[in-house]
mmCIF file as Biopython writes it, N, C-alpha, C and O atoms, coordinates in Angstrom:
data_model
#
loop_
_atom_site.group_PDB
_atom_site.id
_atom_site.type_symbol
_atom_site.label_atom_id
_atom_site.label_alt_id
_atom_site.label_comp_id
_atom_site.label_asym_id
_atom_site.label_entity_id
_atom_site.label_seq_id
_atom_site.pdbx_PDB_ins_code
_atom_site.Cartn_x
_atom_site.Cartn_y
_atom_site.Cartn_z
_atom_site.occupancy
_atom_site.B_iso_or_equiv
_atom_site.auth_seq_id
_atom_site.auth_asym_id
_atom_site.pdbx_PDB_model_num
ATOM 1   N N  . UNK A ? 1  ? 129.555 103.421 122.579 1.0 0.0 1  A 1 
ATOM 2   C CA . UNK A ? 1  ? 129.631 102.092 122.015 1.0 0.0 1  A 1 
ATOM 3   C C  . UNK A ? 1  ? 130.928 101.459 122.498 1.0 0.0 1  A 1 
ATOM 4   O O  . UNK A ? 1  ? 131.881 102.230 122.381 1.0 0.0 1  A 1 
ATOM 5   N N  . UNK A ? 2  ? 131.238 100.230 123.026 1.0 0.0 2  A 1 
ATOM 6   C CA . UNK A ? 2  ? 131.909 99.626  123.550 1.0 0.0 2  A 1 
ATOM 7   C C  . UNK A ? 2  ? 132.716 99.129  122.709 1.0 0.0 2  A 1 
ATOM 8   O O  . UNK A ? 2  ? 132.149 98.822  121.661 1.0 0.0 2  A 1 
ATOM 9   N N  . UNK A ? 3  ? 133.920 98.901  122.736 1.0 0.0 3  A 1 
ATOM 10  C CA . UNK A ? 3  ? 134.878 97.939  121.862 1.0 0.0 3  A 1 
ATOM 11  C C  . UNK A ? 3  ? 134.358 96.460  121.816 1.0 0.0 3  A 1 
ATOM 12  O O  . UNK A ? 3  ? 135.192 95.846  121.152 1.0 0.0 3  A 1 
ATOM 13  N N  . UNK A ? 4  ? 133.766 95.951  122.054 1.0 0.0 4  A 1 
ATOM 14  C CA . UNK A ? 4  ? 133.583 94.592  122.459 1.0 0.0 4  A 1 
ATOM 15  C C  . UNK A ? 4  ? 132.368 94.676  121.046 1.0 0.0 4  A 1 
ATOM 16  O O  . UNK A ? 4  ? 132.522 93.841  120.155 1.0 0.0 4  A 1 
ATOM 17  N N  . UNK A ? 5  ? 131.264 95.646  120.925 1.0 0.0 5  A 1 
ATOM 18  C CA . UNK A ? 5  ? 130.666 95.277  119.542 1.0 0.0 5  A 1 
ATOM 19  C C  . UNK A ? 5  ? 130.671 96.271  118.347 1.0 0.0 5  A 1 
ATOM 20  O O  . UNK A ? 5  ? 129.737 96.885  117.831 1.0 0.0 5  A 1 
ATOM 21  N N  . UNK A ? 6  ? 131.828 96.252  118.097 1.0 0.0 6  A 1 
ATOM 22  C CA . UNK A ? 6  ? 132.526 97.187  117.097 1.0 0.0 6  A 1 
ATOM 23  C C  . UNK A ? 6  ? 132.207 96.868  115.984 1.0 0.0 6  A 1 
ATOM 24  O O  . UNK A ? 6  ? 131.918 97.754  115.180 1.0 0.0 6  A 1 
ATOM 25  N N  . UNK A ? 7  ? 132.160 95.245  115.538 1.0 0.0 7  A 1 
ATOM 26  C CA . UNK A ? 7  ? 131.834 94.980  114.497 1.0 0.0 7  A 1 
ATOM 27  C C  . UNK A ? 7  ? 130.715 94.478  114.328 1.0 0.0 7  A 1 
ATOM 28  O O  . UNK A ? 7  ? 130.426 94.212  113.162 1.0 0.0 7  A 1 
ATOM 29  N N  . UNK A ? 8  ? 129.713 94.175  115.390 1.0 0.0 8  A 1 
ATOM 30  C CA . UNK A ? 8  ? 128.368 93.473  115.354 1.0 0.0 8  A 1 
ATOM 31  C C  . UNK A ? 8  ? 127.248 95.357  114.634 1.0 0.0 8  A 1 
ATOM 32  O O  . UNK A ? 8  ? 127.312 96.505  115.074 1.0 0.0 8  A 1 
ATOM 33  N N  . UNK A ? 9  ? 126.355 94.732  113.383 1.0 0.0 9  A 1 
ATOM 34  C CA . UNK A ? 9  ? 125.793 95.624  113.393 1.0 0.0 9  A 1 
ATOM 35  C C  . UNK A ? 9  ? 124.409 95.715  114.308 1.0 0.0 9  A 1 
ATOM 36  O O  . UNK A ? 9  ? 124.076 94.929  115.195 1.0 0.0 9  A 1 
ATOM 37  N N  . UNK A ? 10 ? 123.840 96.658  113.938 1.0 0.0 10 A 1 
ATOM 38  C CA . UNK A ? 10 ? 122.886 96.899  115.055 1.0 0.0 10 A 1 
ATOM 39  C C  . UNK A ? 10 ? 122.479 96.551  116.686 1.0 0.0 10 A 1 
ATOM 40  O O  . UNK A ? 10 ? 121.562 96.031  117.321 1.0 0.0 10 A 1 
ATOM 41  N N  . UNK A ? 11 ? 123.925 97.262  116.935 1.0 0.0 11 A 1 
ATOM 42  C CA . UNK A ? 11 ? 124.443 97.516  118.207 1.0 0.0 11 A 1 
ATOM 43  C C  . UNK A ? 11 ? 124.441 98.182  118.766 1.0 0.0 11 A 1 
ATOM 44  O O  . UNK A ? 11 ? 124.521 98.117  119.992 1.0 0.0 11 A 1 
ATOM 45  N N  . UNK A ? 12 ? 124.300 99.612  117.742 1.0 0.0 12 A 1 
ATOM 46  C CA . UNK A ? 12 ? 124.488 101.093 118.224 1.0 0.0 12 A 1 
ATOM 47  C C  . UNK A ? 12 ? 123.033 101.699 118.966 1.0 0.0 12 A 1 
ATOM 48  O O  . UNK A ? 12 ? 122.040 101.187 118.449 1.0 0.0 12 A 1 
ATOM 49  N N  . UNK A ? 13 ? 122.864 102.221 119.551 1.0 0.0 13 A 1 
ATOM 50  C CA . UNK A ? 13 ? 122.128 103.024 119.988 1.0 0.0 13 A 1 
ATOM 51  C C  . UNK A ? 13 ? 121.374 104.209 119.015 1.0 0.0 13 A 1 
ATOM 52  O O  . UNK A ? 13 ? 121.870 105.113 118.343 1.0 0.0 13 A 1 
ATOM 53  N N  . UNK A ? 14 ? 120.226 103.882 119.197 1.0 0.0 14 A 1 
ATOM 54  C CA . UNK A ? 14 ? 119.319 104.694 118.161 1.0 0.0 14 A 1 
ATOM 55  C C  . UNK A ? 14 ? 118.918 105.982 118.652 1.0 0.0 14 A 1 
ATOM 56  O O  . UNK A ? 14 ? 118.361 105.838 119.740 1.0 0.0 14 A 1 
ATOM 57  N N  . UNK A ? 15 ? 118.979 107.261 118.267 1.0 0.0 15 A 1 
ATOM 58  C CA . UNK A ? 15 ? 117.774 108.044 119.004 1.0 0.0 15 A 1 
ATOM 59  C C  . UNK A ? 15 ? 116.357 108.604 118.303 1.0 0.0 15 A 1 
ATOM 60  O O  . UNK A ? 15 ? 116.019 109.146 117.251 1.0 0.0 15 A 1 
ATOM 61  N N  . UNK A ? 16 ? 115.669 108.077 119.693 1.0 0.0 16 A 1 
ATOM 62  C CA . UNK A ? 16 ? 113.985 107.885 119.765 1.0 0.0 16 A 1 
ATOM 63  C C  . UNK A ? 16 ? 113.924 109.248 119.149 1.0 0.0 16 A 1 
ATOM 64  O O  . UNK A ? 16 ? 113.452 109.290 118.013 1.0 0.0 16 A 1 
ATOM 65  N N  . UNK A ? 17 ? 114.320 110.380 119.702 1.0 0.0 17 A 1 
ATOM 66  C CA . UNK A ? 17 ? 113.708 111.488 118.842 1.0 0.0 17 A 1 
ATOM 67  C C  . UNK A ? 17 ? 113.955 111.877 116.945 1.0 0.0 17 A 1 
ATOM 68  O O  . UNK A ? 17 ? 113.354 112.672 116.223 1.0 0.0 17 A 1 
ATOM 69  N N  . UNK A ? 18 ? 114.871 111.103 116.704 1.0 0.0 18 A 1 
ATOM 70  C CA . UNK A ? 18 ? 115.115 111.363 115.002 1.0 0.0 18 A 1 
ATOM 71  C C  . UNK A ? 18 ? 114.224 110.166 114.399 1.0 0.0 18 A 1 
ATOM 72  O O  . UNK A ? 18 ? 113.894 110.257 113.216 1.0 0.0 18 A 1 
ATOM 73  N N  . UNK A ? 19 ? 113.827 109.075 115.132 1.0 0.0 19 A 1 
ATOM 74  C CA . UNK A ? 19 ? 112.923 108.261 114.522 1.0 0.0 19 A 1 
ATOM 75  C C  . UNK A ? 19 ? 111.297 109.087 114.900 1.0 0.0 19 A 1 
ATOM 76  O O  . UNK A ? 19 ? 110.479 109.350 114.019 1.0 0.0 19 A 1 
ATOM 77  N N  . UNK A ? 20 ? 111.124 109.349 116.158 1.0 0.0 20 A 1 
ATOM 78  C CA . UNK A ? 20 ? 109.834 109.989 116.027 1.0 0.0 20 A 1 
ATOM 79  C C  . UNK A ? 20 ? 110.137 110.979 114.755 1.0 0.0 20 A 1 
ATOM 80  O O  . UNK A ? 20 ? 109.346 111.011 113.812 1.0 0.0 20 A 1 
ATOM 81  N N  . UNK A ? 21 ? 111.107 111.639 114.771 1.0 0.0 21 A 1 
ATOM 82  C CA . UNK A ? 21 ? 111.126 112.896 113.520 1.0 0.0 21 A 1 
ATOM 83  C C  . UNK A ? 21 ? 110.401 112.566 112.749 1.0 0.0 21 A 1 
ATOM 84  O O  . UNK A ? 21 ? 109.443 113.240 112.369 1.0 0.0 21 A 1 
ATOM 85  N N  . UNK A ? 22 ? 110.810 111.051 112.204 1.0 0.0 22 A 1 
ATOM 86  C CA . UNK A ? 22 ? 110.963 110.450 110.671 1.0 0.0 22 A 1 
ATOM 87  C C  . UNK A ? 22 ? 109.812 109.802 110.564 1.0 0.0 22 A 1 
ATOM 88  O O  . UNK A ? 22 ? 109.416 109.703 109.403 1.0 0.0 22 A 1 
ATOM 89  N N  . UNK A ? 23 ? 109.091 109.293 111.438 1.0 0.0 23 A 1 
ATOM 90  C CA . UNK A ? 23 ? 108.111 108.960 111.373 1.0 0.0 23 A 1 
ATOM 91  C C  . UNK A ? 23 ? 106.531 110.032 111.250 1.0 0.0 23 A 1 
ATOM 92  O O  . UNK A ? 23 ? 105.467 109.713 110.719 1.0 0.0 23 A 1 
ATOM 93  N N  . UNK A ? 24 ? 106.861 111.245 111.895 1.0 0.0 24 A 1 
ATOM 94  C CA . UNK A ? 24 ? 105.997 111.945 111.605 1.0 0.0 24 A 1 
ATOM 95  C C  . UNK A ? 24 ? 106.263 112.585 110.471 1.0 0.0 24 A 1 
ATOM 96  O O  . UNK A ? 24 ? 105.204 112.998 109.999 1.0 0.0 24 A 1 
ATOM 97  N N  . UNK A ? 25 ? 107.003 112.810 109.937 1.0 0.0 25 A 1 
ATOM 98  C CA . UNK A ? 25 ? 106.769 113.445 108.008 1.0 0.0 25 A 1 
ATOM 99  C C  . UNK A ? 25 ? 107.372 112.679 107.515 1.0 0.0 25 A 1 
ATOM 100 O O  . UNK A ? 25 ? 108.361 113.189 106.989 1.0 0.0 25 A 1 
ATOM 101 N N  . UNK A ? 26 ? 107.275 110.990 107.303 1.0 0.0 26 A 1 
ATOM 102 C CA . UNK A ? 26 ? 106.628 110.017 106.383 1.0 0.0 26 A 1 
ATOM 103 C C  . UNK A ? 26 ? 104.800 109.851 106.381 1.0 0.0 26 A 1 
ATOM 104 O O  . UNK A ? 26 ? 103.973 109.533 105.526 1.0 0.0 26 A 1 
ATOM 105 N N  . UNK A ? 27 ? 104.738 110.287 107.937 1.0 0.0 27 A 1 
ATOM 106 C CA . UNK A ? 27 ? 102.989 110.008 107.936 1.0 0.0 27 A 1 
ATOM 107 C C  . UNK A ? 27 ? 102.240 111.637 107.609 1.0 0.0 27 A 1 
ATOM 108 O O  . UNK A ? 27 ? 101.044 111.776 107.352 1.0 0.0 27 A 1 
ATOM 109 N N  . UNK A ? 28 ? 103.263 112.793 107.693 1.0 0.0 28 A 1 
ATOM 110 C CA . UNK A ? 28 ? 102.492 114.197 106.869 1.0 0.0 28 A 1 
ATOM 111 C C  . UNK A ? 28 ? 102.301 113.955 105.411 1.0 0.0 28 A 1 
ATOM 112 O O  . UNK A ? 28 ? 101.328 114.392 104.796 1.0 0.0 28 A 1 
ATOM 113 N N  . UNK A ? 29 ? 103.431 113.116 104.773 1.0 0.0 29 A 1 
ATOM 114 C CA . UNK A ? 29 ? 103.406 113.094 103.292 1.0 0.0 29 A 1 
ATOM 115 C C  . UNK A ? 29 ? 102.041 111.690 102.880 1.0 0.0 29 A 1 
ATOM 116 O O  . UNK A ? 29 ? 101.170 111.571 102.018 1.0 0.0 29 A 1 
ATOM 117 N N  . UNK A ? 30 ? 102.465 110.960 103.907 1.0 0.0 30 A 1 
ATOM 118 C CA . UNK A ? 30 ? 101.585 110.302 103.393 1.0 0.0 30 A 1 
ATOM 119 C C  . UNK A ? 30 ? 99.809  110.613 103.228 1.0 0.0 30 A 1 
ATOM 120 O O  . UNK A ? 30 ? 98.957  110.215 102.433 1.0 0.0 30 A 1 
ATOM 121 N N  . UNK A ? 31 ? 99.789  111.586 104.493 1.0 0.0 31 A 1 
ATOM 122 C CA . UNK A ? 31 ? 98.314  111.995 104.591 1.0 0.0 31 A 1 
ATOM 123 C C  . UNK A ? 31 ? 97.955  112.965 103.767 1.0 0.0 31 A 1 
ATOM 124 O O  . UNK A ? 31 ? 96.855  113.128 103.239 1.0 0.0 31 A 1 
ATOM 125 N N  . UNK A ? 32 ? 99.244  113.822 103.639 1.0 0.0 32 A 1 
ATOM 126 C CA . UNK A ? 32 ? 99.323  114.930 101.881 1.0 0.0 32 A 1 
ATOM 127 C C  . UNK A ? 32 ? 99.320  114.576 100.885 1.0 0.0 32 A 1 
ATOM 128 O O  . UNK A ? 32 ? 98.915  115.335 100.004 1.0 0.0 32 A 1 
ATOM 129 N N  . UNK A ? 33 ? 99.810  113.133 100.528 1.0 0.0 33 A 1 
ATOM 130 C CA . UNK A ? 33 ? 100.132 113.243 98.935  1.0 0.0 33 A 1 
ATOM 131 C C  . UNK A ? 33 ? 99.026  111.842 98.951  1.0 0.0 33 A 1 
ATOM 132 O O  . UNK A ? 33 ? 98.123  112.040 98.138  1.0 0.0 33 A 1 
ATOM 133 N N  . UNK A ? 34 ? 98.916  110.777 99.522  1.0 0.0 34 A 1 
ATOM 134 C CA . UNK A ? 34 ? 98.176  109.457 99.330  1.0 0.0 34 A 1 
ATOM 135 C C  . UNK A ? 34 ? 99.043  108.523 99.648  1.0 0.0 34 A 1 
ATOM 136 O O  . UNK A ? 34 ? 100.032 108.685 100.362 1.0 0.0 34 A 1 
ATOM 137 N N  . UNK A ? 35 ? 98.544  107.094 98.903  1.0 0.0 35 A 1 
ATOM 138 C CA . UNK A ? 35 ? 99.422  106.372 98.435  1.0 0.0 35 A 1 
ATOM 139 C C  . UNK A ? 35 ? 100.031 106.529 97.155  1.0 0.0 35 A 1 
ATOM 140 O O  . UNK A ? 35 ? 99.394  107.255 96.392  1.0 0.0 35 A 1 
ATOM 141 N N  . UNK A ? 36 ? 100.947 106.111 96.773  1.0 0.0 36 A 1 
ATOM 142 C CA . UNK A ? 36 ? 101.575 106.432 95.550  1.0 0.0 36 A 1 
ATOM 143 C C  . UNK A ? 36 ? 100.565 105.098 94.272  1.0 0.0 36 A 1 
ATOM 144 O O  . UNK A ? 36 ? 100.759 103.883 94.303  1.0 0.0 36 A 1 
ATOM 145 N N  . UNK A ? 37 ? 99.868  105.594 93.596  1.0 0.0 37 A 1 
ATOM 146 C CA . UNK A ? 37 ? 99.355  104.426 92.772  1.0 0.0 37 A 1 
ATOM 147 C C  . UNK A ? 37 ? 99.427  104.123 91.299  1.0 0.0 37 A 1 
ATOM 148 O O  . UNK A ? 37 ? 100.198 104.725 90.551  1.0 0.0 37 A 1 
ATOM 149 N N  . UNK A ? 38 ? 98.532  103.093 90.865  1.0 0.0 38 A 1 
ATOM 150 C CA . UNK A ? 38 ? 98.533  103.204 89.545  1.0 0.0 38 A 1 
ATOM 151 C C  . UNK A ? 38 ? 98.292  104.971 88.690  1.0 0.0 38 A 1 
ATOM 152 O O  . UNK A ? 38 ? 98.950  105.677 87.925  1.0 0.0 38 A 1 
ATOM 153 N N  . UNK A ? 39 ? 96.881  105.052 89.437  1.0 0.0 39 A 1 
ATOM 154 C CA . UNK A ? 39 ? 96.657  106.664 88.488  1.0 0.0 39 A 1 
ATOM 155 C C  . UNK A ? 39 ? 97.540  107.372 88.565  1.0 0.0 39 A 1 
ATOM 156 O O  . UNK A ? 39 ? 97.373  108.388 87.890  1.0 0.0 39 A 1 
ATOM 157 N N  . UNK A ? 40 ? 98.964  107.302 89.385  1.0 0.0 40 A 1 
ATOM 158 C CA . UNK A ? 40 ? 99.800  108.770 89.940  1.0 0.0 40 A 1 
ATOM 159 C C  . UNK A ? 40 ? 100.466 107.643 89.191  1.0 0.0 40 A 1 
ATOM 160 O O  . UNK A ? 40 ? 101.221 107.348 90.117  1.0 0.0 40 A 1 
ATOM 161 N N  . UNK A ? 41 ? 100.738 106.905 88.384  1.0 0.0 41 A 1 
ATOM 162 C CA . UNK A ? 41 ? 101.669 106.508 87.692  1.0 0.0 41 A 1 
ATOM 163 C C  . UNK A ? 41 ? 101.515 106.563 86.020  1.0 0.0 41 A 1 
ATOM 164 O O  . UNK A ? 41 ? 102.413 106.659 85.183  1.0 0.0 41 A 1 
ATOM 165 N N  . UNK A ? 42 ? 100.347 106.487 85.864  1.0 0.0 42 A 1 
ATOM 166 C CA . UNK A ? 42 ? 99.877  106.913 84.707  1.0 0.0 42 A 1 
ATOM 167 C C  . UNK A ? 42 ? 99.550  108.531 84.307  1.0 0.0 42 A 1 
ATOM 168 O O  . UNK A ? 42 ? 99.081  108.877 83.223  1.0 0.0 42 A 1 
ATOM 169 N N  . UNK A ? 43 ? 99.754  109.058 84.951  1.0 0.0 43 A 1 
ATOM 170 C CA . UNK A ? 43 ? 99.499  110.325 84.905  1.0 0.0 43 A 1 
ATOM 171 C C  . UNK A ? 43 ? 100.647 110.917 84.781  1.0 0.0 43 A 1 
ATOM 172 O O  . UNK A ? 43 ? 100.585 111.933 84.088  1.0 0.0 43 A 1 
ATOM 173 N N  . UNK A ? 44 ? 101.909 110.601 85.290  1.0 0.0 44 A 1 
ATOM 174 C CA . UNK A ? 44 ? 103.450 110.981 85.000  1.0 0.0 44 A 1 
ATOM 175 C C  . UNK A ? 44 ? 103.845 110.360 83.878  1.0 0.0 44 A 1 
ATOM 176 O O  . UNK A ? 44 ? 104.754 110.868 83.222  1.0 0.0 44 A 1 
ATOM 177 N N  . UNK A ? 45 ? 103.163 109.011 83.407  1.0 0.0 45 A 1 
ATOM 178 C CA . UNK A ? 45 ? 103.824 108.546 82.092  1.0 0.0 45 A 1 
ATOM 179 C C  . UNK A ? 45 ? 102.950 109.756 80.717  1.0 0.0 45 A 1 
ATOM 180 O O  . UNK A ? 45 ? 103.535 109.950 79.651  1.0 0.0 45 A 1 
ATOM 181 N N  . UNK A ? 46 ? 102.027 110.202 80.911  1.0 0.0 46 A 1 
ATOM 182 C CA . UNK A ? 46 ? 101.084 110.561 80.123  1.0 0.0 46 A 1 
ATOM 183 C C  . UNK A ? 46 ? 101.687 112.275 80.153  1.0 0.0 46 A 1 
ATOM 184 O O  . UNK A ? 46 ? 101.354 112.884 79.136  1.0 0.0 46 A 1 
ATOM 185 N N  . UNK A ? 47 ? 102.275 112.869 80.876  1.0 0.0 47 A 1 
ATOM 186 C CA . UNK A ? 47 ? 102.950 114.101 81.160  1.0 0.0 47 A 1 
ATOM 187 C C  . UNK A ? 47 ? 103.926 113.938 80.442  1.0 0.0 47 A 1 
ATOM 188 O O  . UNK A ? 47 ? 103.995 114.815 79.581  1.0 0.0 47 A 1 
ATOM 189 N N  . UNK A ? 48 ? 105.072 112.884 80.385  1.0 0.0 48 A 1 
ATOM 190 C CA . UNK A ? 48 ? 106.026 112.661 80.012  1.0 0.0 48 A 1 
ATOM 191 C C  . UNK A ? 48 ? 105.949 112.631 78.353  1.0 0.0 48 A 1 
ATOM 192 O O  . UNK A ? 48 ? 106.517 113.452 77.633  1.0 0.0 48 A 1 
ATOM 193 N N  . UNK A ? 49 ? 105.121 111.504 77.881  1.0 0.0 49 A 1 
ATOM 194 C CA . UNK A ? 49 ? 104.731 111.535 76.407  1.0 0.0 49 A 1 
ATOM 195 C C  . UNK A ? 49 ? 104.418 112.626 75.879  1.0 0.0 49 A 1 
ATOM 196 O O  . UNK A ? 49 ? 104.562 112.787 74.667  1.0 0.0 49 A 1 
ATOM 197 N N  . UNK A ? 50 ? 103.860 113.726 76.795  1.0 0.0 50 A 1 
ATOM 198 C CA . UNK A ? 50 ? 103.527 114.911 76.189  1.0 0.0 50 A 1 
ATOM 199 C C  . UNK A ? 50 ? 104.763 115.845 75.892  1.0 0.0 50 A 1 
ATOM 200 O O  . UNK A ? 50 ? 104.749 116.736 75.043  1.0 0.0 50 A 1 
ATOM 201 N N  . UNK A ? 51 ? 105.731 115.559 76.623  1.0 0.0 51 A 1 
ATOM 202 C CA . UNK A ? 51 ? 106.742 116.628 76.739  1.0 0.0 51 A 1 
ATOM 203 C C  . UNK A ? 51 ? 107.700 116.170 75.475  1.0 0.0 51 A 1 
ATOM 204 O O  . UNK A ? 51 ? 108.346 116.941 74.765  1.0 0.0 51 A 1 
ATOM 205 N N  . UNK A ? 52 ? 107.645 114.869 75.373  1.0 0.0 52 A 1 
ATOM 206 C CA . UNK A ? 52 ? 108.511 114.364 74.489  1.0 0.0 52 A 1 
ATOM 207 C C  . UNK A ? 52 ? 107.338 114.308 72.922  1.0 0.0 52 A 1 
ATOM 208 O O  . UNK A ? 52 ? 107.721 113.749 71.894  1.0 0.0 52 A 1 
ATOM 209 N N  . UNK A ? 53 ? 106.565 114.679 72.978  1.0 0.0 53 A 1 
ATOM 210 C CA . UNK A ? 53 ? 105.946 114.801 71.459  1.0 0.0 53 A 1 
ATOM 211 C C  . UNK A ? 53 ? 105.769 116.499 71.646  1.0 0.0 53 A 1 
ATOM 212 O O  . UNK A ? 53 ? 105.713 117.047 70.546  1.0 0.0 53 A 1 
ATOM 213 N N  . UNK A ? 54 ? 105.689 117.260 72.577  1.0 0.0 54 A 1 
ATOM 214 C CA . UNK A ? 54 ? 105.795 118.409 72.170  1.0 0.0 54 A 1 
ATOM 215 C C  . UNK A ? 54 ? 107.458 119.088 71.452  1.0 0.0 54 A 1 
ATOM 216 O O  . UNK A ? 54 ? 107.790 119.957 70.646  1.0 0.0 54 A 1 
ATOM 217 N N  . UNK A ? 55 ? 107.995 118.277 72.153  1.0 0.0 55 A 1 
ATOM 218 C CA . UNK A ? 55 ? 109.828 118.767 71.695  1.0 0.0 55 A 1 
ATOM 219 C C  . UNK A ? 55 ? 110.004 118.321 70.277  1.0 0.0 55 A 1 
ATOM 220 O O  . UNK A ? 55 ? 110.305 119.099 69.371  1.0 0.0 55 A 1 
ATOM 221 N N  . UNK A ? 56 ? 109.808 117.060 70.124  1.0 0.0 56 A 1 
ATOM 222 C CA . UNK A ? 56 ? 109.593 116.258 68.633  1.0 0.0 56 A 1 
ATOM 223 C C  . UNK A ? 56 ? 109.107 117.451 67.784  1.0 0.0 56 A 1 
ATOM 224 O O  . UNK A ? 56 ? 109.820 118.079 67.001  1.0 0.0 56 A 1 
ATOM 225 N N  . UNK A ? 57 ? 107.832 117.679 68.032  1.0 0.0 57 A 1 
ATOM 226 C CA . UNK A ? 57 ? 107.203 118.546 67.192  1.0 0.0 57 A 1 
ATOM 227 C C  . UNK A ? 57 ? 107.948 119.757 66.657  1.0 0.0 57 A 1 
ATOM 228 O O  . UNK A ? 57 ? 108.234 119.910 65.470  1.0 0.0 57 A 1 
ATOM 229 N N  . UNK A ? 58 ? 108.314 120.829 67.898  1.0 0.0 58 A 1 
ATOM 230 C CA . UNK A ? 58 ? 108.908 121.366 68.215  1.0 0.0 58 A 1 
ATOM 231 C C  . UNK A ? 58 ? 110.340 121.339 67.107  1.0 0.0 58 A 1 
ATOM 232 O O  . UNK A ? 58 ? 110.635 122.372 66.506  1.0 0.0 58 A 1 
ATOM 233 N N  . UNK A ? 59 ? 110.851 120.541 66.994  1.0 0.0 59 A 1 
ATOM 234 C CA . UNK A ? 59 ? 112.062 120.085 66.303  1.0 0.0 59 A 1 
ATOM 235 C C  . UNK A ? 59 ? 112.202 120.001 65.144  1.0 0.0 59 A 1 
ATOM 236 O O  . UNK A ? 59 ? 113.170 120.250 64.425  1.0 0.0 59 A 1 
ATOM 237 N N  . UNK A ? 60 ? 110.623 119.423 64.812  1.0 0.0 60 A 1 
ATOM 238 C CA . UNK A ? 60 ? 110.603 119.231 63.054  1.0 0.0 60 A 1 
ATOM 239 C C  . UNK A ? 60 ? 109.916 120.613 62.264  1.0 0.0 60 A 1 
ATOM 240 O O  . UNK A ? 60 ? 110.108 120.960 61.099  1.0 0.0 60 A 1 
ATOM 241 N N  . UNK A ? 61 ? 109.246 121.125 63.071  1.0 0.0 61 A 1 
ATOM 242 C CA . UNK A ? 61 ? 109.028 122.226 62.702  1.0 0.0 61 A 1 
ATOM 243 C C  . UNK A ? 61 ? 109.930 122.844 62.452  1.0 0.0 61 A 1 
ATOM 244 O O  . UNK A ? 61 ? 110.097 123.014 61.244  1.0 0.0 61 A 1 
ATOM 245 N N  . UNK A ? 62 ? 111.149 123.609 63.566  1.0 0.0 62 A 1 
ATOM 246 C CA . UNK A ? 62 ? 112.063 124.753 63.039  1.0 0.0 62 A 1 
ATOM 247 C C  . UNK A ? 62 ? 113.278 124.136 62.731  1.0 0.0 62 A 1 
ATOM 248 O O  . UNK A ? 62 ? 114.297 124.815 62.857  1.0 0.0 62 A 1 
ATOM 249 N N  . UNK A ? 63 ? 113.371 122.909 62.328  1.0 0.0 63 A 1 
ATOM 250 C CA . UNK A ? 63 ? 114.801 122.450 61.845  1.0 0.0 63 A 1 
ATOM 251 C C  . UNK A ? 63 ? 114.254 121.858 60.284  1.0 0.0 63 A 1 
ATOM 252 O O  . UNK A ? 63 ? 115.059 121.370 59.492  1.0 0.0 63 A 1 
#
């Protein structure tokens, strides 16, 4: 990188092979896991409520 664009961003030189990296396991996860959606969002809120009414429970019982 030259002194002349020291302060200009995106100046630098990228390398092609850490973006291919990154691009192929964003597209493994994506073809593994989906898209991220409503049901995978409701399904972690509904896990969550459970954990927090099992502890509740949990609490009033032996205290």
């Amino acid at each position: 990188m030259s002194e002349n664009h020291h302060n200009q961003p995106f100046t630098h030189m990228t390398d092609g092979y850490a973006a291919k990296s990154n691009f192929d396991a964003n597209q493994q996860l994506l073809h593994r896991s989906g898209l991220p959606g409503l049901w995978r969002q409701v399904s972690n809120l509904l896990i969550l409520v459970t954990i927090i009414a099992v502890v509740t429970i949990v609490v009033r019982v032996f205290l």
